[in-house]
C-alpha positions in Angstrom: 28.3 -0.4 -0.3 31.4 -1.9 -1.4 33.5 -0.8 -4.4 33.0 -3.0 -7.6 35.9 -4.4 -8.5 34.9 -6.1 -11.5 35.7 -6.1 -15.5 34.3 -3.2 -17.0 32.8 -2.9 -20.8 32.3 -0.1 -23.0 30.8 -1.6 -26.0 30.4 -4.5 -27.9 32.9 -6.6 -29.7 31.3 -6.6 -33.0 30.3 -2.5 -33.0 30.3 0.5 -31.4 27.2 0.0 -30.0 27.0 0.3 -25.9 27.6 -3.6 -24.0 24.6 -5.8 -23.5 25.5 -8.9 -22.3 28.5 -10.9 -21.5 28.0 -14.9 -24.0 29.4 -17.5 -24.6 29.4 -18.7 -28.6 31.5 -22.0 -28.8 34.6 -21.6 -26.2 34.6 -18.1 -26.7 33.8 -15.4 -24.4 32.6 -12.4 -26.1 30.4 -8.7 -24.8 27.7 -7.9 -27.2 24.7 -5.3 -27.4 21.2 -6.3 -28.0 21.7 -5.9 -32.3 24.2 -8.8 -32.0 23.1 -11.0 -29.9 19.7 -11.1 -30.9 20.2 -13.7 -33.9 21.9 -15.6 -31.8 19.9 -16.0 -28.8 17.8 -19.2 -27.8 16.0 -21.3 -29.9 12.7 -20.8 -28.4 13.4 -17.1 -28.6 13.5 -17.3 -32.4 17.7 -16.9 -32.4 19.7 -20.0 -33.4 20.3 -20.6 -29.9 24.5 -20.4 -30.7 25.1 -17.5 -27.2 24.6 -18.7 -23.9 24.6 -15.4 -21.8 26.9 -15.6 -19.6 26.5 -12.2 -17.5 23.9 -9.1 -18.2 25.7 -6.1 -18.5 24.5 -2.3 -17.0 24.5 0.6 -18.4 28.1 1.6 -16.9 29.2 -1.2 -18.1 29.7 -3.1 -15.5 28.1 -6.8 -14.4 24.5 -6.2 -13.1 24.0 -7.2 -9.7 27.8 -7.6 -8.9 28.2 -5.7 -5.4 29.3 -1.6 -6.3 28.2 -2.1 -9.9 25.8 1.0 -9.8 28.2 3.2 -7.3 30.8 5.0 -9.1 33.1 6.4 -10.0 32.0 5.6 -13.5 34.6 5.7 -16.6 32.0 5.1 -19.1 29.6 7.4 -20.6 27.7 6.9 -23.3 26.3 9.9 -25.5 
């Protein structure tokens, strides 16, 4: 398995809350948890359909199904 050698995120921009999703709202990137980016998700979804999601994001904060994302070594741990 190769090593992932990727971005990693430990929580979301707007709160300490652990990463969701990697969107894009306008021309800006930006790594949100589920909280946040609910209101914002697709129209048919019930959001305002403002974040296009960009990248799903593990719970080791790393891209999901990037190759190595779930090998570690892991340097985040959430509580």
């Amino acid at each position: 398995m190769p090593k992932y050698q990727g971005p990693e995120y430990a929580h979301c921009d707007r709160c300490p809350e652990p990463a969701g999703q990697l969107v894009k709202i306008g021309e800006t990137e930006t790594v949100l948890c589920y909280t946040c980016w609910h209101p914002h998700r697709s129209k048919g979804f019930g959001g305002d359909g403002t974040a296009v999601v960009i990248h799903w994001i593990n719970k080791y904060g790393r891209i999901m199904y990037a190759p190595g994302a779930t090998t570690g070594p892991f340097r985040i741990n959430h509580p």
